[in-house]
C-alpha positions in Angstrom: 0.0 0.0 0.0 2.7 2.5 1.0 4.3 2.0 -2.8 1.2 2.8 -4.2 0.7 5.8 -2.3 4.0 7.0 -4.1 3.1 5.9 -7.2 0.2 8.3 -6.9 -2.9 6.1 -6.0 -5.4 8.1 -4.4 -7.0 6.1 -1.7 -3.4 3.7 -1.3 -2.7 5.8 2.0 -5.8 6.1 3.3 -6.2 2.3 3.1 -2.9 1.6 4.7 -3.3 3.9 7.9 -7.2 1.9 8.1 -5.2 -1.3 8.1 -3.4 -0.3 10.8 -4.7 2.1 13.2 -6.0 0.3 15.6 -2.7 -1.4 16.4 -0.8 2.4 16.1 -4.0 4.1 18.1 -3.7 1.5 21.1 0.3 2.5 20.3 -0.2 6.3 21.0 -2.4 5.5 23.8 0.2 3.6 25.7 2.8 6.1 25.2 0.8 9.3 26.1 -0.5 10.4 28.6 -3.9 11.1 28.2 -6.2 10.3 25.0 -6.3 13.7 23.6 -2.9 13.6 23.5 -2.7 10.0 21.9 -5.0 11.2 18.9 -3.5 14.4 18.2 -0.1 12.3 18.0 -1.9 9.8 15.8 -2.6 13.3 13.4 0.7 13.9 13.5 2.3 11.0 12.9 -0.1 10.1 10.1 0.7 12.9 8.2 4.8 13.0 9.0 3.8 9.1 7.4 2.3 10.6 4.6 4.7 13.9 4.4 7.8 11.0 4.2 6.5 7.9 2.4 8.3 8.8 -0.8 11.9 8.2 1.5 10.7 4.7 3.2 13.9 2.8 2.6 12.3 -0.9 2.1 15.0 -1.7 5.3 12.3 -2.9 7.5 8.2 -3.4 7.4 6.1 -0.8 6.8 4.2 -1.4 10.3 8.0 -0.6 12.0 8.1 2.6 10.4 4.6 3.6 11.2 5.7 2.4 14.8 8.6 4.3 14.9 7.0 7.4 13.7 3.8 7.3 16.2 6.2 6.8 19.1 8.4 10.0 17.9 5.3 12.3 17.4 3.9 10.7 21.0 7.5 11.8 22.5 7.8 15.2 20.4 4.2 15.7 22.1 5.4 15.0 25.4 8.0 17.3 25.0 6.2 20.0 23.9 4.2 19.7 26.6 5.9 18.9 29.2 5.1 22.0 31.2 1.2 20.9 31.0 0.2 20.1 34.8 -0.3 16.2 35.0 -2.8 14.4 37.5 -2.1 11.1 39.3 -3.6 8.1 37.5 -5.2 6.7 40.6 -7.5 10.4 41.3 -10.2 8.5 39.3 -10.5 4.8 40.2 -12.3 4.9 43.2 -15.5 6.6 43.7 -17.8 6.7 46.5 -20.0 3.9 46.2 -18.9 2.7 43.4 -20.5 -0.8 42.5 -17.1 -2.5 41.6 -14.6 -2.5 44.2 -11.9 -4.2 42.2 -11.0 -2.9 38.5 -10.5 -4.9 35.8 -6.5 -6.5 35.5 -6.0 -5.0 32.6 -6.7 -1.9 33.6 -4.2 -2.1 36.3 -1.6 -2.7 34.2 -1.9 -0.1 31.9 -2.5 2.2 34.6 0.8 1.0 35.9 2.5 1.4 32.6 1.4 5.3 32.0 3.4 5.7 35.6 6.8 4.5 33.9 8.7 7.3 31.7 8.3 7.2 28.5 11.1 5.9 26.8 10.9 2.9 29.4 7.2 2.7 28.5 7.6 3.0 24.6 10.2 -0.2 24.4 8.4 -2.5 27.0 5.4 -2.2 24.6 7.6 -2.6 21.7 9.3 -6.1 22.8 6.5 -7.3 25.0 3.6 -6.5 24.1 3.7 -5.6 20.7 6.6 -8.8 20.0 8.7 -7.1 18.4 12.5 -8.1 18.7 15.1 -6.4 20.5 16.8 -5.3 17.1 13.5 -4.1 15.9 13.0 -2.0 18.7 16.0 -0.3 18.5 16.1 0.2 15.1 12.4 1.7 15.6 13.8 3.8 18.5 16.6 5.0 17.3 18.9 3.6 20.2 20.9 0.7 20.6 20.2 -2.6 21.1 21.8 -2.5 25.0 19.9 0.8 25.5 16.3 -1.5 24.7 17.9 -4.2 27.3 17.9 -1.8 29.8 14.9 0.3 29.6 13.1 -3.0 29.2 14.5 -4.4 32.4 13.9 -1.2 34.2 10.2 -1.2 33.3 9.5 -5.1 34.0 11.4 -4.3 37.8 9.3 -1.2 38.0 6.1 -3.2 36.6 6.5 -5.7 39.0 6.8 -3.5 41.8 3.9 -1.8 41.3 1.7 -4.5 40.3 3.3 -6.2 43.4 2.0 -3.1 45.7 -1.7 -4.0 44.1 -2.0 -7.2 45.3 -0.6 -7.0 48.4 -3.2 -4.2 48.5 -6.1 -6.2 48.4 -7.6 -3.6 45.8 -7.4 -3.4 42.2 -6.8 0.4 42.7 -6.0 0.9 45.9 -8.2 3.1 48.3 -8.2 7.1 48.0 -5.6 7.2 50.8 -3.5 4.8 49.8 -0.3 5.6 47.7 1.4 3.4 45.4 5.4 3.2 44.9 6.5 6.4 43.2 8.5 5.2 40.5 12.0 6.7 39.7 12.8 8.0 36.7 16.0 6.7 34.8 
């Protein structure tokens, strides 16, 4: 699809960004921070895609460029705005009354994801839950393989840790008072 978007097809792009958004959207959710943020990096990034698809070097699969380029619009978005106040992830998970004390697993995890930095975040998605290799991921990143090692190894200690802290807690969430490990940056 991406070479016949070059080659002038009209609806070639279009097609190939339906194909795979969901996979990139669930992408730029991870990394972000918040959802507006997520599709206004999905904007971005599909239009750095189409603004650079004539220079795609055939060196790896079109879904590890559109990868590469969501995560660098999700981190040129954090960037930019980094001065933005942030809120804890836990301010909205417990609710008086609310009818379900424990929240969903998966939620928990994610939640516990957004609390790593970013570039922790972004290749611990890559490798394991996207499956992409190691070399993939740095090539995608733009660091080196021993740099995806690491940032990897940080995040599964870090994971572990805090998903660790939920269990022990009883609570999917955690109660209003109670405060989770703060995880260092790093």
């Amino acid at each position: 699809m991406l070479a016949a978007h070059v080659a002038g097809e009209p609806y070639a792009f279009e097609e190939l960004f339906r194909r795979h958004h969901r996979q990139l959207y669930r992408l730029a959710q991870l990394t972000s921070r918040n959802p507006d943020d997520a599709a206004d990096a999905m904007q971005d990034a599909m239009l750095s895609a189409h603004r650079t698809a004539p220079a795609f070097r055939h060196d790896a699969a079109v879904s590890s460029w559109l990868y590469r380029i969501v995560v660098n619009a999700c981190l040129d978005r954090l960037r930019r705005n980094k001065t933005r106040p942030t809120t804890t992830l836990l301010d909205d998970t417990h609710h008086a009354g609310d009818p379900m004390p424990h929240v969903d697993t998966a939620i928990v995890v994610e939640r516990a994801l957004m609390r790593l930095p970013v570039e922790q975040r972004a290749a611990v998605v890559a490798v394991d839950m996207q499956g992409y290799s190691v070399v993939e991921t740095a090539r995608m990143l733009g660091v080196a393989e021993g740099t995806v090692k690491s940032r990897c190894s940080r995040a599964r200690r870090k994971l572990a840790e805090t998903l660790d802290y939920f269990a022990l807690d009883g609570t999917a969430a955690g109660s209003p008072s109670s405060n989770p490990p703060v995880m260092e940056t790093g």
